[in-house]
PDB file as gemmi writes it, atoms N, CA and C in Angstrom:
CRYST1    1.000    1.000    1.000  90.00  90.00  90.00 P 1                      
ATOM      1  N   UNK A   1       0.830  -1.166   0.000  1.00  0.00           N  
ATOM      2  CA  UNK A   1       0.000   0.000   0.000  1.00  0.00           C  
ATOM      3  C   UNK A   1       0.885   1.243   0.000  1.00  0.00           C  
ATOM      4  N   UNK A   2       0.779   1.636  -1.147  1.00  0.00           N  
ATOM      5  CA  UNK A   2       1.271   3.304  -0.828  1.00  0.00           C  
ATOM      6  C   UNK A   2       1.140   4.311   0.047  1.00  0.00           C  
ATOM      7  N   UNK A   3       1.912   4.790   0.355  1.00  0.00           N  
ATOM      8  CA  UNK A   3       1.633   5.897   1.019  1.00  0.00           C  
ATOM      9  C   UNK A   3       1.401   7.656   0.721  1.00  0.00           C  
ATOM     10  N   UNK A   4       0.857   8.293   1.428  1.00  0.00           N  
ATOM     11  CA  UNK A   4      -0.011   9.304   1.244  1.00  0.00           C  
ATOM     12  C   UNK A   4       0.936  10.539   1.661  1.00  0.00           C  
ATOM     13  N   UNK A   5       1.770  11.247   0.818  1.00  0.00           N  
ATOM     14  CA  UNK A   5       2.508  12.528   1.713  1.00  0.00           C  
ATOM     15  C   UNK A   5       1.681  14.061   0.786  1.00  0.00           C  
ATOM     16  N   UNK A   6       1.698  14.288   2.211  1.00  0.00           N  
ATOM     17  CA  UNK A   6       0.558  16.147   2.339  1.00  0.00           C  
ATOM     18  C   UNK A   6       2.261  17.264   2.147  1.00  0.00           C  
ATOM     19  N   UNK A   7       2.136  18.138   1.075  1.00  0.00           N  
ATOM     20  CA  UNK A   7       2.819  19.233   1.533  1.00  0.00           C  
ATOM     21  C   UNK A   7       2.208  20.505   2.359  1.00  0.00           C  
ATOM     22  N   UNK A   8       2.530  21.184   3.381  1.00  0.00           N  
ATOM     23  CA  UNK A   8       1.970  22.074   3.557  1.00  0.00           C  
ATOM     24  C   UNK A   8       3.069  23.585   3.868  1.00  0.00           C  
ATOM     25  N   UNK A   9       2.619  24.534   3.086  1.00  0.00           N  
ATOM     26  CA  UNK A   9       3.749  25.625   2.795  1.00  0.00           C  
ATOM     27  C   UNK A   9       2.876  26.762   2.928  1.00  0.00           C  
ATOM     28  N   UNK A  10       3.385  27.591   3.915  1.00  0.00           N  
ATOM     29  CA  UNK A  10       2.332  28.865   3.770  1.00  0.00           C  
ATOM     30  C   UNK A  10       3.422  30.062   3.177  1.00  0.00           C  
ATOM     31  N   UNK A  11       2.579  31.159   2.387  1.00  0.00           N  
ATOM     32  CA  UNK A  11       3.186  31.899   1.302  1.00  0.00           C  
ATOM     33  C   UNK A  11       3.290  32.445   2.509  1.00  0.00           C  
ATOM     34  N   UNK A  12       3.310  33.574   3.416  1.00  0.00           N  
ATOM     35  CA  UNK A  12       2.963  34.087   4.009  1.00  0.00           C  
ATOM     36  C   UNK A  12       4.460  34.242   5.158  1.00  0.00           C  
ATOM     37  N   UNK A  13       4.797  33.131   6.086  1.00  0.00           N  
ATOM     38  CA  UNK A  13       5.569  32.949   6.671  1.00  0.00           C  
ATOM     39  C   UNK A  13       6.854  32.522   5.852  1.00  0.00           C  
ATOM     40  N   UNK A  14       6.574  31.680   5.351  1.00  0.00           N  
ATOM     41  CA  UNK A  14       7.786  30.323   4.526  1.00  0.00           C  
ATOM     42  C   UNK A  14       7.722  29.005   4.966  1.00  0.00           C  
ATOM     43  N   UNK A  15       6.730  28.952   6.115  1.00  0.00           N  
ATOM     44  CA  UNK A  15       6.600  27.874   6.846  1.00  0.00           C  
ATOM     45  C   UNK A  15       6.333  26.584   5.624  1.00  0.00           C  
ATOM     46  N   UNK A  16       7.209  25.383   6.092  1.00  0.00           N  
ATOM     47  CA  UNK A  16       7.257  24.300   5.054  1.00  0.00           C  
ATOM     48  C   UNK A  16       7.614  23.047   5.253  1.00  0.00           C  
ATOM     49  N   UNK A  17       6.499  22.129   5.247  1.00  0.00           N  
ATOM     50  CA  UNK A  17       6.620  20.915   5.649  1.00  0.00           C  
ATOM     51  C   UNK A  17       5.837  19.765   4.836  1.00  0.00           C  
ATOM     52  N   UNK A  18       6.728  18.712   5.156  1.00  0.00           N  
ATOM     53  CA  UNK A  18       5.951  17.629   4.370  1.00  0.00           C  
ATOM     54  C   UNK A  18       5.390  16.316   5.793  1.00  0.00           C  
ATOM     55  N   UNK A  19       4.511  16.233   5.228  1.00  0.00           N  
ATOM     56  CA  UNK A  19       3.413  15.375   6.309  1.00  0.00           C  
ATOM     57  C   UNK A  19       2.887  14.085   5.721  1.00  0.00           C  
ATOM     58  N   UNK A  20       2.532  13.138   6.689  1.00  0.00           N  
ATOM     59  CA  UNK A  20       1.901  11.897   5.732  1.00  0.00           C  
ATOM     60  C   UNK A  20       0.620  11.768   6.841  1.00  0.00           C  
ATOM     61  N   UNK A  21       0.133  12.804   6.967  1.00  0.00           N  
ATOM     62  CA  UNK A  21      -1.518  13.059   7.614  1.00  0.00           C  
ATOM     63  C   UNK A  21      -1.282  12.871   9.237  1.00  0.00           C  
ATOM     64  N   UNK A  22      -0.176  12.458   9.734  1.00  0.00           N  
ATOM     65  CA  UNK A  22      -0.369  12.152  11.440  1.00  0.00           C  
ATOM     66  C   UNK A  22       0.303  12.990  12.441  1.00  0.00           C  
ATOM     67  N   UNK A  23       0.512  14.046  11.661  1.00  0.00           N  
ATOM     68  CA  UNK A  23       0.401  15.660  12.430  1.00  0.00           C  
ATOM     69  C   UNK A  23      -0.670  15.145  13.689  1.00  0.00           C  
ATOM     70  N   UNK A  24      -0.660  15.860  14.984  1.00  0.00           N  
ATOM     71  CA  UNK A  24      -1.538  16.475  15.491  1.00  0.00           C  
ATOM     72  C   UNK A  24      -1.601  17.756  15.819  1.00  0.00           C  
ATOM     73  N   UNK A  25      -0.042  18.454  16.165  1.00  0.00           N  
ATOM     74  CA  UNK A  25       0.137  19.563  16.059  1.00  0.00           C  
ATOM     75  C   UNK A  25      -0.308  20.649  14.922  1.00  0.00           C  
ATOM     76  N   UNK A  26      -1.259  20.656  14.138  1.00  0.00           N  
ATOM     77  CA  UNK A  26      -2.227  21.329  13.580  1.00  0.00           C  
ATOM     78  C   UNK A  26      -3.871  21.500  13.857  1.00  0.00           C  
ATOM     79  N   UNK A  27      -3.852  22.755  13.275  1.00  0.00           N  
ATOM     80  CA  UNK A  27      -5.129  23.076  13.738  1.00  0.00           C  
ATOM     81  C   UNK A  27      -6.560  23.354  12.647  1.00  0.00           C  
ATOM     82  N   UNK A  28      -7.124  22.181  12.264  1.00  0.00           N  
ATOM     83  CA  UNK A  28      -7.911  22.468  11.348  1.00  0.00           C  
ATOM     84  C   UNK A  28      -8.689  23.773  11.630  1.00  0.00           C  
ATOM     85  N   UNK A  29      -9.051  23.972  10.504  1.00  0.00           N  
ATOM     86  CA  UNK A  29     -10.509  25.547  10.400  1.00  0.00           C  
ATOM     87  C   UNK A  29     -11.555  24.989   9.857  1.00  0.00           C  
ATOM     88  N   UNK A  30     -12.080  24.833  10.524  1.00  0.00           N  
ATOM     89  CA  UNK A  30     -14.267  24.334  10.225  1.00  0.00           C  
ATOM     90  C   UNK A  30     -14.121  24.955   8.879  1.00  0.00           C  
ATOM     91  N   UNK A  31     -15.089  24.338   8.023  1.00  0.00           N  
ATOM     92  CA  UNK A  31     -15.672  25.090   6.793  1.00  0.00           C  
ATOM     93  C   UNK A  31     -16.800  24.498   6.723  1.00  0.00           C  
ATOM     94  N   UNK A  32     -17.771  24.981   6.083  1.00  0.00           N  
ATOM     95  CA  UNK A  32     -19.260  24.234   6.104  1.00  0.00           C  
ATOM     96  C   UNK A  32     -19.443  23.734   4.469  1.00  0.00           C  
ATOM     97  N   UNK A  33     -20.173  23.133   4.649  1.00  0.00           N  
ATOM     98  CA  UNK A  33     -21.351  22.639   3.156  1.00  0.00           C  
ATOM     99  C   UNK A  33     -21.423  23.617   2.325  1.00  0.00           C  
ATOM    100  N   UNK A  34     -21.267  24.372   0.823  1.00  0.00           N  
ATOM    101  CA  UNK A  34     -21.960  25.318  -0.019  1.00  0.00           C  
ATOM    102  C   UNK A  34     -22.837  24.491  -1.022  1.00  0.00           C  
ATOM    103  N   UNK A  35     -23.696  25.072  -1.359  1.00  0.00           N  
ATOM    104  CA  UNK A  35     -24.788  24.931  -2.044  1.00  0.00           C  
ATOM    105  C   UNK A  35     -24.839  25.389  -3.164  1.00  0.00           C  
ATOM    106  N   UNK A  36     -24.554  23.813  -4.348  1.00  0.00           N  
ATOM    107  CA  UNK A  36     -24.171  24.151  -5.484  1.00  0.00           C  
ATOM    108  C   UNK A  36     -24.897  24.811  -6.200  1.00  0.00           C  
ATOM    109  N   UNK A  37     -26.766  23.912  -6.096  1.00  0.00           N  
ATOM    110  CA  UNK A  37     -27.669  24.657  -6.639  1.00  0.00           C  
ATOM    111  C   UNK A  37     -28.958  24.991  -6.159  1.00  0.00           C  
ATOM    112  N   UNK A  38     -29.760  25.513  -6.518  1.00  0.00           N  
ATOM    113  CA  UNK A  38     -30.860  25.809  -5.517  1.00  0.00           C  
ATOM    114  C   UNK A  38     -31.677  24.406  -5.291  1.00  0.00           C  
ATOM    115  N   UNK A  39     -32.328  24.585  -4.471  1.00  0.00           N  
ATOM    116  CA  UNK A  39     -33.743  23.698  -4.151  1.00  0.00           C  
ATOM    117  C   UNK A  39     -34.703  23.851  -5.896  1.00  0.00           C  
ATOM    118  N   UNK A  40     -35.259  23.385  -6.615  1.00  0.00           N  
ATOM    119  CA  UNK A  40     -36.030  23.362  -7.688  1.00  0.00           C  
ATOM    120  C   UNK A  40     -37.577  22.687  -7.208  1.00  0.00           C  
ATOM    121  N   UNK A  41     -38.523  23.058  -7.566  1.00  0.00           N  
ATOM    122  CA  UNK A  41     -39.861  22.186  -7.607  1.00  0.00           C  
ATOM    123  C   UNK A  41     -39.939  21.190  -8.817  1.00  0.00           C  
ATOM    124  N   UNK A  42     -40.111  19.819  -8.867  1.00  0.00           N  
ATOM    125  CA  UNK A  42     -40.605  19.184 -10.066  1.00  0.00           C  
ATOM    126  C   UNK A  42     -41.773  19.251 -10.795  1.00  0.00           C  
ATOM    127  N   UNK A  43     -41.629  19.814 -11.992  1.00  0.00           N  
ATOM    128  CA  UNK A  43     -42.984  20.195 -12.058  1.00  0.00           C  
ATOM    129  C   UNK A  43     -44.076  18.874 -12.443  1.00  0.00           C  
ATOM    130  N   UNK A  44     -43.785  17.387 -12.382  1.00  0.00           N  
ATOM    131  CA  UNK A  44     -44.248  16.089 -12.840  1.00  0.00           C  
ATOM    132  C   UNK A  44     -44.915  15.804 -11.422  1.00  0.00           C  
ATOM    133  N   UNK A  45     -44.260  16.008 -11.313  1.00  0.00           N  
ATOM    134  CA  UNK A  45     -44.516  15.676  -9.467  1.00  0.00           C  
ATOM    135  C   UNK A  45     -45.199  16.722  -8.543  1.00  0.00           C  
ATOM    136  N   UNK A  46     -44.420  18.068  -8.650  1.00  0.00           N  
ATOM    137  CA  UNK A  46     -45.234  19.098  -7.739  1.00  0.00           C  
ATOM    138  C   UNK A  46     -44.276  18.572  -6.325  1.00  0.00           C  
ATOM    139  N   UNK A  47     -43.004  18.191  -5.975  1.00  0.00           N  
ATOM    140  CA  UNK A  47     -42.568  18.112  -5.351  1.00  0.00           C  
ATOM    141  C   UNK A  47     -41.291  19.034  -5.711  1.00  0.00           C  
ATOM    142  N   UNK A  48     -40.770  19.063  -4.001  1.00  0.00           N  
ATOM    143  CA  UNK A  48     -39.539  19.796  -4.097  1.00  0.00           C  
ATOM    144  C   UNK A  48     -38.049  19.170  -4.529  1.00  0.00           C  
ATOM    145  N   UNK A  49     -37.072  18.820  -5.429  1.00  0.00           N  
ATOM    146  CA  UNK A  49     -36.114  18.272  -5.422  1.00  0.00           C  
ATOM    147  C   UNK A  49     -35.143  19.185  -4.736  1.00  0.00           C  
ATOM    148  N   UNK A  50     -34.386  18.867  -3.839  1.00  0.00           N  
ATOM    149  CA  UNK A  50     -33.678  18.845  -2.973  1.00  0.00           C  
ATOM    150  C   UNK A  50     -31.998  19.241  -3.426  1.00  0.00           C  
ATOM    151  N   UNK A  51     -31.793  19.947  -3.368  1.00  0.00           N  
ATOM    152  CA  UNK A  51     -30.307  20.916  -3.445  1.00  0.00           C  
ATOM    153  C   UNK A  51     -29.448  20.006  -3.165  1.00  0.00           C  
ATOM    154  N   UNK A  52     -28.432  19.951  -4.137  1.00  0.00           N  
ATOM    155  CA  UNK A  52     -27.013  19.497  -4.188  1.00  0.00           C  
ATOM    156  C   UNK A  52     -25.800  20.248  -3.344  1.00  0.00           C  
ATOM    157  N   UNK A  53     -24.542  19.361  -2.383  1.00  0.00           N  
ATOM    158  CA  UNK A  53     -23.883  20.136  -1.713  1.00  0.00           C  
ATOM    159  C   UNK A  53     -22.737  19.950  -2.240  1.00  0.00           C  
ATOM    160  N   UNK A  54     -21.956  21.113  -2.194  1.00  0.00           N  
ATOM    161  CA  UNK A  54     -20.099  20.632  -2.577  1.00  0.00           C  
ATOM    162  C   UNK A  54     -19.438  20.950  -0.907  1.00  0.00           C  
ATOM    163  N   UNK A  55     -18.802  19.902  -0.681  1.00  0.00           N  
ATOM    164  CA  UNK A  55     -17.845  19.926  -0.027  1.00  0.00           C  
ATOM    165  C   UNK A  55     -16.562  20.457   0.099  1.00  0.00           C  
ATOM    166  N   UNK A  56     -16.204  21.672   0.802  1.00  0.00           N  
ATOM    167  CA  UNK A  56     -14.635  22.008   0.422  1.00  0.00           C  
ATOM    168  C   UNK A  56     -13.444  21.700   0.881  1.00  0.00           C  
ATOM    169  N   UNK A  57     -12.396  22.099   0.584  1.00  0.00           N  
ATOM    170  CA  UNK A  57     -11.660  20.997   0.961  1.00  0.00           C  
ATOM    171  C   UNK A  57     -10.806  21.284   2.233  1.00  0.00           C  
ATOM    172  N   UNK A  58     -10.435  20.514   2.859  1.00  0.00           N  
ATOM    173  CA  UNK A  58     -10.155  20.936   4.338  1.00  0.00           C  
ATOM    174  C   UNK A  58      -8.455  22.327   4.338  1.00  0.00           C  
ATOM    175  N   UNK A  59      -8.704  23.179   5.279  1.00  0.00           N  
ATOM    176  CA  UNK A  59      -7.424  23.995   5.822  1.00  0.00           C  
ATOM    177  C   UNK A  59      -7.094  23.794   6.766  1.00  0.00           C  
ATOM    178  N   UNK A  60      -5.750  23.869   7.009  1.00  0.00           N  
ATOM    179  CA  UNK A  60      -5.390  24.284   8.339  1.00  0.00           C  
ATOM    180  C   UNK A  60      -4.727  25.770   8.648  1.00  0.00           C  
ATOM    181  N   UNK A  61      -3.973  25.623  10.381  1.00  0.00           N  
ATOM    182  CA  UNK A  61      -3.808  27.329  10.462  1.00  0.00           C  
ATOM    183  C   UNK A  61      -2.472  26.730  10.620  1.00  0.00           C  
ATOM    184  N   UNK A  62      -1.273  27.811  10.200  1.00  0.00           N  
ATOM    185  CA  UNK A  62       0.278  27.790   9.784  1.00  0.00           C  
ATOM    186  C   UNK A  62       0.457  27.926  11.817  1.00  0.00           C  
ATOM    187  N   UNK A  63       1.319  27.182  11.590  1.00  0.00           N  
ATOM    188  CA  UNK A  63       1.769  27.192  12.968  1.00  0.00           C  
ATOM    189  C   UNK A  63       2.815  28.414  13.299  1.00  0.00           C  
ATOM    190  N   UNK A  64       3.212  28.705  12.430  1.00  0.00           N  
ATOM    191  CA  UNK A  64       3.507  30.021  13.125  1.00  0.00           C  
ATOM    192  C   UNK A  64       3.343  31.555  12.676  1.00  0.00           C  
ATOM    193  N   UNK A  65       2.511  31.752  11.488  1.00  0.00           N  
ATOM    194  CA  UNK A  65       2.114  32.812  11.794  1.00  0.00           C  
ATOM    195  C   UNK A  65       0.774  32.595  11.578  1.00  0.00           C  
ATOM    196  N   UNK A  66      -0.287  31.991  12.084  1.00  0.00           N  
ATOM    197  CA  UNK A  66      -1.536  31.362  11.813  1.00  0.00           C  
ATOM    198  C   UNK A  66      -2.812  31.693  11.016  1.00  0.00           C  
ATOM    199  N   UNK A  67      -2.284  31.880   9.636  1.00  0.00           N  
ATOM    200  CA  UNK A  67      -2.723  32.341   8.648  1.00  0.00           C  
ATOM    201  C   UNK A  67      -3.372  30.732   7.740  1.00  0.00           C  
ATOM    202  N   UNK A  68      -4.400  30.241   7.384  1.00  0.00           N  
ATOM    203  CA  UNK A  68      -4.953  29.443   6.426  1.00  0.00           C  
ATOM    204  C   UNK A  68      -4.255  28.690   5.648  1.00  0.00           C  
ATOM    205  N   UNK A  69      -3.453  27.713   5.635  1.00  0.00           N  
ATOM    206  CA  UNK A  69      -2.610  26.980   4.317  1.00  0.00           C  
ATOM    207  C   UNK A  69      -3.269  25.871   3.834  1.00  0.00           C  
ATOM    208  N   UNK A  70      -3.458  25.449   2.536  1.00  0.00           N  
ATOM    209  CA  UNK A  70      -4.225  24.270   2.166  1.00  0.00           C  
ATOM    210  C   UNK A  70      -3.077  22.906   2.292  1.00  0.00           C  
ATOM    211  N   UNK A  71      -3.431  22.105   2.102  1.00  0.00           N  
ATOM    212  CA  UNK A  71      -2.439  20.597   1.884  1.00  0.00           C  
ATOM    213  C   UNK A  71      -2.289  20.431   0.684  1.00  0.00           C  
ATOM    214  N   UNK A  72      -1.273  20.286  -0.033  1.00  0.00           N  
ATOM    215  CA  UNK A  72      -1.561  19.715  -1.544  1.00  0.00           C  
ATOM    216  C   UNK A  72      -0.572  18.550  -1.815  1.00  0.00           C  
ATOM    217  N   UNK A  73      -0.798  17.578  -2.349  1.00  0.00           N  
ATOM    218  CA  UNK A  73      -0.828  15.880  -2.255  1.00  0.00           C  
ATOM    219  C   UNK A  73       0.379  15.967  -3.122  1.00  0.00           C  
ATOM    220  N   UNK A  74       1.695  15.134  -2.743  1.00  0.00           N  
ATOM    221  CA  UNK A  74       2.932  14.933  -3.656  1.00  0.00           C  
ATOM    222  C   UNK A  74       2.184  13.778  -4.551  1.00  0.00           C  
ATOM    223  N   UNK A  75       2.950  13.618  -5.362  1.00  0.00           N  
ATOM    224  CA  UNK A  75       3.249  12.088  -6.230  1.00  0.00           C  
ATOM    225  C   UNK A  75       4.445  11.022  -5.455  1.00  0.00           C  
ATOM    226  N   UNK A  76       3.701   9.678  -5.451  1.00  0.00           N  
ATOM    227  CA  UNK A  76       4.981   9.093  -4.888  1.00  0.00           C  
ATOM    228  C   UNK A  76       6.199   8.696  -5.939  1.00  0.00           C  
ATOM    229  N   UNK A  77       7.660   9.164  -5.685  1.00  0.00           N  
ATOM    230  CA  UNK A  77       8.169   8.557  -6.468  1.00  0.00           C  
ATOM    231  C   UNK A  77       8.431   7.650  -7.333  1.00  0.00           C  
ATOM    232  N   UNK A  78       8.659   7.189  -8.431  1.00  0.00           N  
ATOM    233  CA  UNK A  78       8.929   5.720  -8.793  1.00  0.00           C  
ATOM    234  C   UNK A  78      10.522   5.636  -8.307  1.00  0.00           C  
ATOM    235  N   UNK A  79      10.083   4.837  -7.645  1.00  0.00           N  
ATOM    236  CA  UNK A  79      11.335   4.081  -7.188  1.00  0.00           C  
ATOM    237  C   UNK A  79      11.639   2.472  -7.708  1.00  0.00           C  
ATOM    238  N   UNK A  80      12.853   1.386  -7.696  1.00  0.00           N  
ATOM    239  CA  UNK A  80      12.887   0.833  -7.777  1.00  0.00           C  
ATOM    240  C   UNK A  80      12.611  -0.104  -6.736  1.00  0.00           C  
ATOM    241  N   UNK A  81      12.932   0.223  -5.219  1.00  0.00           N  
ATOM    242  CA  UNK A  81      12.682  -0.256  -4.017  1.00  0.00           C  
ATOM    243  C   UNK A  81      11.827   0.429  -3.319  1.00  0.00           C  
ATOM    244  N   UNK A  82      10.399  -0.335  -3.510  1.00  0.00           N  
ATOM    245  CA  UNK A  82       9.147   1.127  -2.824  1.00  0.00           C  
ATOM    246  C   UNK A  82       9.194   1.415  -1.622  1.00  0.00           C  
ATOM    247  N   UNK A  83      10.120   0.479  -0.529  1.00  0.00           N  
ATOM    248  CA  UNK A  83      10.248   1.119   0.857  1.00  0.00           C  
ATOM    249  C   UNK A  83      11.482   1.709   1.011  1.00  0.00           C  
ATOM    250  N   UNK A  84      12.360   2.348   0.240  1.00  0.00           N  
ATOM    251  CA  UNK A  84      13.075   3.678   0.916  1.00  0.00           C  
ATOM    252  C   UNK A  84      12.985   4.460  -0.004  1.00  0.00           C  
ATOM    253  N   UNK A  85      12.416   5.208   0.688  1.00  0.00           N  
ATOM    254  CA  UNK A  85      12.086   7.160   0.725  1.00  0.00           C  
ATOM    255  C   UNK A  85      12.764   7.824   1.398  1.00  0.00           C  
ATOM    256  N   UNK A  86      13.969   8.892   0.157  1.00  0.00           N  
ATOM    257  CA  UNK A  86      14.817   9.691   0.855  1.00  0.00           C  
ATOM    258  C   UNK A  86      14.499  11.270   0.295  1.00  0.00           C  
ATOM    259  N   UNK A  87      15.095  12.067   1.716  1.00  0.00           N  
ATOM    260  CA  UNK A  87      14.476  13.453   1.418  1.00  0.00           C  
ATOM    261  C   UNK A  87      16.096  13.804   1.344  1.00  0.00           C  
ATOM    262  N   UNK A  88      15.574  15.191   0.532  1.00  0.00           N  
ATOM    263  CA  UNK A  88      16.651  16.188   0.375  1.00  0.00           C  
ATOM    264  C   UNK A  88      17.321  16.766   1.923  1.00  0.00           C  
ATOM    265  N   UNK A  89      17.923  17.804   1.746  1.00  0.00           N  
ATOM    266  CA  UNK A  89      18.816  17.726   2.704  1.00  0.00           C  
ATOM    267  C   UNK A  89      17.777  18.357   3.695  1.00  0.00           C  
ATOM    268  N   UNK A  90      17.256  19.690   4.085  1.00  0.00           N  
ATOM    269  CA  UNK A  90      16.415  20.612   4.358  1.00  0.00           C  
ATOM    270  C   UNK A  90      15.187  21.061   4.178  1.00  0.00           C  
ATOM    271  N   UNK A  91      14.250  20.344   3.982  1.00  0.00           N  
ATOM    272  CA  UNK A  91      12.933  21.265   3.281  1.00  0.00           C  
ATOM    273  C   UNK A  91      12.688  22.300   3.615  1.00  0.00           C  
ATOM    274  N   UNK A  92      12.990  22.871   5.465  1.00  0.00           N  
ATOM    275  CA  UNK A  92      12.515  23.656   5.796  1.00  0.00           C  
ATOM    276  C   UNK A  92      13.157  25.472   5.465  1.00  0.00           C  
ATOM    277  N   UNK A  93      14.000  24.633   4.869  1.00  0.00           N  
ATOM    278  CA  UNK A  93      14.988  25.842   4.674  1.00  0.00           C  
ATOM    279  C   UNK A  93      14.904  26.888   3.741  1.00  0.00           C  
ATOM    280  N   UNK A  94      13.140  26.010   2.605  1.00  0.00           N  
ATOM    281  CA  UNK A  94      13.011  26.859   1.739  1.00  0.00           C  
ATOM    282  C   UNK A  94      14.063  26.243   0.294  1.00  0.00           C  
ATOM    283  N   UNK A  95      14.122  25.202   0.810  1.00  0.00           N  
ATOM    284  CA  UNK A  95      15.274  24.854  -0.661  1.00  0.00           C  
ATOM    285  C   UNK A  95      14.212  23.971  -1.504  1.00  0.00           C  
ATOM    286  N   UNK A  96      15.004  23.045  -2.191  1.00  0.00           N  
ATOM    287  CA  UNK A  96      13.820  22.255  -3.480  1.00  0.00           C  
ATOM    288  C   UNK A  96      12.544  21.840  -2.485  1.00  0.00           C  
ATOM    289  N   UNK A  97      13.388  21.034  -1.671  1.00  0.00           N  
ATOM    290  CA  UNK A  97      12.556  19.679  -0.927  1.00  0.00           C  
ATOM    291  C   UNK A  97      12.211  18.926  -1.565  1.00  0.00           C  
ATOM    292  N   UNK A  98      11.050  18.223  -0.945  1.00  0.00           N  
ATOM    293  CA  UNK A  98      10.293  17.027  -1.491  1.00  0.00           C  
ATOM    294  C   UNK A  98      11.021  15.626  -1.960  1.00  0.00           C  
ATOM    295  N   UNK A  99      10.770  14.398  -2.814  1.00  0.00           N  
ATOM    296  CA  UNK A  99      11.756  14.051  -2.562  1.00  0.00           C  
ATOM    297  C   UNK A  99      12.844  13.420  -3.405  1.00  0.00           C  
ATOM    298  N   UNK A 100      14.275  12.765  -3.401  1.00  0.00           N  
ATOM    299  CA  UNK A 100      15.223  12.942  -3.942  1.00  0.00           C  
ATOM    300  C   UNK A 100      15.127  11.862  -5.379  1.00  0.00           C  
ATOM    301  N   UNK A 101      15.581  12.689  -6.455  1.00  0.00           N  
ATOM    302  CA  UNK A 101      15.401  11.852  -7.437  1.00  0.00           C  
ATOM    303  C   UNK A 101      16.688  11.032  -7.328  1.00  0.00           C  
ATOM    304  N   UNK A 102      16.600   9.736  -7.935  1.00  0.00           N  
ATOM    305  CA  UNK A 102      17.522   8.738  -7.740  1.00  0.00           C  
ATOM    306  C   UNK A 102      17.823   8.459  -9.576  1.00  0.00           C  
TER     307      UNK A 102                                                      
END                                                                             
């Protein structure tokens, strides 16, 4: 089974990290349901059909200057040996990151 790595980078600070979801030290931000389209009446029926919802997609707050950053999903390498995964030297430093081509 593959695994799942989250980048999360806020423009804002420089803050920059790569995650594989088991953070707890973050702090999600609620977002609710929007409403793609209205409620409609059928007119066959004379009933109400019922509004469609989009879901958005989850944020969190930057841990240090706590401003909104989204997650956005790497690709897993192709590797020849799928269990070692090596990182660059620093991510946090603001350099390439992510991870090392072989």
């Amino acid at each position: 089974m593959a695994l799942k790595y989250y980048r999360l980078n806020c423009e804002i600070c420089g803050y920059n990290s790569i995650t594989d979801g088991a953070n707890t030290n973050l702090v999600e931000y609620k977002r609710s349901k929007v409403q793609k389209e209205i409620p409609k009446l059928d007119p066959a029926t004379g009933k109400m059909v019922e509004s469609t919802w989009l879901t958005l997609p989850k944020k969190y707050k930057c841990p240090k200057c706590g401003r909104l950053i989204s997650p956005r999903k790497l690709k897993e390498p192709e590797l020849e040996d799928k269990t070692k995964i090596t990182y660059d030297k620093d991510i946090t430093t603001g350099g390439q990151g992510g991870f090392e081509r072989l």
